[in-house]
C-alpha positions as CSV (number, residue, x, y, z in Angstrom):
1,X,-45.1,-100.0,105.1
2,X,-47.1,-98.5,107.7
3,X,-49.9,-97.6,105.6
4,X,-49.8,-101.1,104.1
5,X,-49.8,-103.0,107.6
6,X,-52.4,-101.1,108.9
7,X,-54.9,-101.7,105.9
8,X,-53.6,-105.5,106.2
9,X,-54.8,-105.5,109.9
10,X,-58.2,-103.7,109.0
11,X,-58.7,-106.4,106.6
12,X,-58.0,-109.0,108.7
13,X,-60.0,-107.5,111.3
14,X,-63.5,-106.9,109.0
15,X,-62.5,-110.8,108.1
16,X,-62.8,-111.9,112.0
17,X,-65.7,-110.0,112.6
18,X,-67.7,-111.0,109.8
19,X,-66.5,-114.9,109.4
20,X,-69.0,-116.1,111.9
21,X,-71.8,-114.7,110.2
22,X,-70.9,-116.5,107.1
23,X,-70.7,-119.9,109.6
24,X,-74.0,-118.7,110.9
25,X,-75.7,-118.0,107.8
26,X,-74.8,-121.7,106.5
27,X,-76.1,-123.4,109.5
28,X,-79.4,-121.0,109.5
29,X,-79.6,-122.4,105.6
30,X,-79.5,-126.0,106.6
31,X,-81.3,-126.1,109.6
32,X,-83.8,-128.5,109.2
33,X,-87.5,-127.3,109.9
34,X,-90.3,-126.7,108.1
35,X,-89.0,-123.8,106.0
36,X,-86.2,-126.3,105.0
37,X,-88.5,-129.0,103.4
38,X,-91.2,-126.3,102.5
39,X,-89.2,-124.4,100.0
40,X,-87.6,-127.5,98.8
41,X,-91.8,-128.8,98.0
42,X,-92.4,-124.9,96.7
43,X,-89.4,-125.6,94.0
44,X,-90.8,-129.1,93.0
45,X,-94.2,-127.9,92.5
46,X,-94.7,-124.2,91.6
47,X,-91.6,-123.2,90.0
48,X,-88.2,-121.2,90.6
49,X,-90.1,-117.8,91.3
50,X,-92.5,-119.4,93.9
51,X,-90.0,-120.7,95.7
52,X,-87.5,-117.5,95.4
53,X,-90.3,-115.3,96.8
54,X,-91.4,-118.1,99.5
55,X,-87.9,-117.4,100.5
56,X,-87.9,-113.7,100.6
57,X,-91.1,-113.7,102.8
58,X,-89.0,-116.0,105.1
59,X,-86.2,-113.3,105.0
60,X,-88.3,-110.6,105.7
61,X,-89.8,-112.5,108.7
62,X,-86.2,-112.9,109.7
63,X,-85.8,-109.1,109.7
64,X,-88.5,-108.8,112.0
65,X,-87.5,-111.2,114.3
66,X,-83.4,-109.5,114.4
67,X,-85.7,-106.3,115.1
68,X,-87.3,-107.9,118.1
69,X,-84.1,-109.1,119.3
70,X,-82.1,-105.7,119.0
71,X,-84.8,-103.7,120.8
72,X,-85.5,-106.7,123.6
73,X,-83.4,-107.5,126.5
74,X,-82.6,-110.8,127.7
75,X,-85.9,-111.2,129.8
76,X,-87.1,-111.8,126.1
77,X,-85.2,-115.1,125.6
78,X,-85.9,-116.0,129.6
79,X,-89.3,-115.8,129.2
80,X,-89.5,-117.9,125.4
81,X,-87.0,-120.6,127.1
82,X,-89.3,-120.9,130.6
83,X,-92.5,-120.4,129.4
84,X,-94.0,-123.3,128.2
85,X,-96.7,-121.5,126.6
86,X,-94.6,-120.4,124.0
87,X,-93.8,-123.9,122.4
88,X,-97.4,-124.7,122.9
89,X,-98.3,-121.8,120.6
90,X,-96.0,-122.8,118.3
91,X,-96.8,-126.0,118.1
92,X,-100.3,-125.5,117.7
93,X,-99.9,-122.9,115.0
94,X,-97.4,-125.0,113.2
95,X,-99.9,-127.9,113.8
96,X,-103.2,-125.6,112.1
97,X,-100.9,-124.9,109.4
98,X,-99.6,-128.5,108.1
99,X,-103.4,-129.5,108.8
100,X,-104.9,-127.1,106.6
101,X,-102.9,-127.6,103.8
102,X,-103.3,-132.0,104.2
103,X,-106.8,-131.2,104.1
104,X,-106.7,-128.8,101.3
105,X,-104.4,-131.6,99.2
106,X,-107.3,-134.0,100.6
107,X,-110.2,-131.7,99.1
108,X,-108.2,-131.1,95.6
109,X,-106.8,-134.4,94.7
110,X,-105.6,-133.8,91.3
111,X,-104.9,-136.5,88.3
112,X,-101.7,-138.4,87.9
113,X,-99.4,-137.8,84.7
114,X,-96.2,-136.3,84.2
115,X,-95.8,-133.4,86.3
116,X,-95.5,-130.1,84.0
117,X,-95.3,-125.9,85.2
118,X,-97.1,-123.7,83.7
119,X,-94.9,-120.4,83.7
120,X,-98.5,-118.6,83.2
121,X,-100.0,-119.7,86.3
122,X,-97.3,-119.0,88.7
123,X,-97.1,-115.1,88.5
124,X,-100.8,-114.8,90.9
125,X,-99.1,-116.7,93.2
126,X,-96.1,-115.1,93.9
127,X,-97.2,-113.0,96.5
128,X,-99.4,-115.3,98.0
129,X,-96.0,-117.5,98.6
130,X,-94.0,-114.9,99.9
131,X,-96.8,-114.0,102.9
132,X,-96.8,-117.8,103.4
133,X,-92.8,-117.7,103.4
134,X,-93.2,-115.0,106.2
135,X,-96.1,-116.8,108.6
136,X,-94.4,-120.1,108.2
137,X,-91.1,-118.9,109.7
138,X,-92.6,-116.3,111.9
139,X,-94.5,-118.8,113.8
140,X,-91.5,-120.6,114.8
141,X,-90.0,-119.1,117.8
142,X,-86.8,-121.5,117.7
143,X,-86.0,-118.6,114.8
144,X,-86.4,-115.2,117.6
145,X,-84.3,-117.4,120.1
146,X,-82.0,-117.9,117.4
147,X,-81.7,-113.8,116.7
148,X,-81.7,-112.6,120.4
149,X,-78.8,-115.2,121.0
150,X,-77.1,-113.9,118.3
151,X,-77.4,-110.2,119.5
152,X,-76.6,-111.4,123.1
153,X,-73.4,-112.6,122.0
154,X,-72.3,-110.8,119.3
155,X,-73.8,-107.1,119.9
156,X,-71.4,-106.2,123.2
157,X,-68.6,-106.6,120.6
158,X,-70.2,-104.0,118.5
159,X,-71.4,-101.4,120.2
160,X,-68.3,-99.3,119.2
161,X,-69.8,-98.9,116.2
162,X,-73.4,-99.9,116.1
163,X,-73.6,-100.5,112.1
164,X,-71.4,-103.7,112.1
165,X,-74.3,-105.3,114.0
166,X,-76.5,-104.4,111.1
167,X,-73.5,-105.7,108.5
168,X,-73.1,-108.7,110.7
169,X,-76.8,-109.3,110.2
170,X,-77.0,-108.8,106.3
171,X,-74.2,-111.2,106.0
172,X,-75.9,-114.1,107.9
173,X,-78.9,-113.5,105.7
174,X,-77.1,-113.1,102.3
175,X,-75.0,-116.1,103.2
176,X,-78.5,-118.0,104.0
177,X,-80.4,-116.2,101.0
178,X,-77.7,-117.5,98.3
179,X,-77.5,-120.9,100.0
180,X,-81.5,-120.9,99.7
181,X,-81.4,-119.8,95.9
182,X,-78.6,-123.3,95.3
183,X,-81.1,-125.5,96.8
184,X,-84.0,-124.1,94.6
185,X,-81.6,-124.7,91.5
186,X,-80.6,-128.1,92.5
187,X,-84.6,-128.8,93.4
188,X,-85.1,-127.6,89.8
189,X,-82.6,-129.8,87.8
190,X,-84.6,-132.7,89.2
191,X,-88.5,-131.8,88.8
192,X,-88.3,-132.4,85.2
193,X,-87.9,-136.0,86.0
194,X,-91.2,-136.1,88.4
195,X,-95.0,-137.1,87.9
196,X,-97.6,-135.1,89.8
197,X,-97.8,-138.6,91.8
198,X,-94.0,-137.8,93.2
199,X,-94.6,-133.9,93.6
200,X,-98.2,-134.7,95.8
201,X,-96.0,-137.4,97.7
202,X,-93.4,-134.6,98.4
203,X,-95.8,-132.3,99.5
204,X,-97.5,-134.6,101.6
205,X,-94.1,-136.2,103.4
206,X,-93.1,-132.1,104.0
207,X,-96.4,-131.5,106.0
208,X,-96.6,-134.4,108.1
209,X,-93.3,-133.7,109.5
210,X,-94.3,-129.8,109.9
211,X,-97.8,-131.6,111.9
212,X,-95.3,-133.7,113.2
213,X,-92.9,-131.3,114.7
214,X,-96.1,-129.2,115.6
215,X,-97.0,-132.5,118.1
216,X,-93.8,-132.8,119.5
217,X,-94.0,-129.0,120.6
218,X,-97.2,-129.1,122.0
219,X,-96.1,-132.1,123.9
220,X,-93.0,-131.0,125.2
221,X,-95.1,-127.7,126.2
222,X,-97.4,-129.7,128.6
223,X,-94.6,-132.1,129.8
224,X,-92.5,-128.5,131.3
């Protein structure tokens, strides 16, 4: 009876510990941002494999960023949250980015018809969509606040045992890489239904709120 209560109290202990990081992982999924409406264009337009490795670029950026926060101390977050600069940056990087790619669409306007995927074509690109997974989310430092808060207020509860921190980490990303891999799905089941019309529409809608968002930064940046 002993045995059994005590494994019932382990269990019900890993299950506290860990069931935030499930919470956190869903709202880190549906945050809405550019990586949001990016991967959702990605699926539409370059297929299930672009879009899965768009994603793991934005996971690997997340493990950088959870690597900043564990080593930094809280004069980290002080100095993102007072400095102005810092939204400026980001709002100028996120600005250079949705620019450049309006202008690219602008440069390469391509023929209407019913939009179709070449499963040939997409294999050189996979990389190239994973770095672009990684400097989209890396430039937004909403993302580091997000991981130092998280280590602020979760670590001191782990420092018993310092690999939980590591588990608790892996869990909010798995929870945020599986959500990731629905949405690509469900993005999926509708492209067969678009034209290349829809899909430039999408991709066009997706980075004029990135510019948009980019603006608003900037802005609140000078206004501090």
């Amino acid at each position: 009876n002993n045995i059994a209560w005590r494994k019932y109290n382990r269990n019900k202990k890993i299950m506290t510990d860990f069931l935030p990081a499930i919470f956190l992982g869903i709202i880190l999924a549906f945050t809405v941002g550019p990586v949001f409406f990016t991967i959702l264009e990605i699926s539409f337009s370059k297929g299930f494999k672009a879009a899965v490795f768009f994603n793991l670029g934005v996971v690997l950026s997340e493990i950088v960023f959870f690597a900043i926060a564990y080593a930094s101390t809280s004069s980290l977050l002080e100095s993102i949250q007072e400095n102005p600069s810092w939204k400026i940056l980001g709002g100028v990087l996120l600005f250079f980015y949705a620019g450049i790619t309006l202008l690219g669409m602008y440069q390469n306007k391509a023929d209407e018809g019913q939009y179709s995927f070449d499963p040939g074509s997409e294999s050189p690109n996979l990389i190239k969509n994973m770095v672009r997974g990684f400097l989209l989310n890396i430039i937004n430092f909403a993302v580091l606040v997000f991981w130092i808060l998280i280590v602020a207020n979760y670590g001191p509860g782990f420092q018993d045992t310092e690999y939980k921190m590591f588990l608790f980490f892996l869990t909010i990303v798995g929870t945020y890489f599986l959500i990731d891999l629905g949405k690509i799905y469900l993005a999926q089941q509708l492209k067969s239904s678009l034209t290349r019309s829809v899909v430039t529409k999408i991709k066009i809608a997706v980075n004029s709120v990135i510019l948009i968002i980019g603006i608003v930064l900037i802005f609140k940046g000078l206004l501090e």
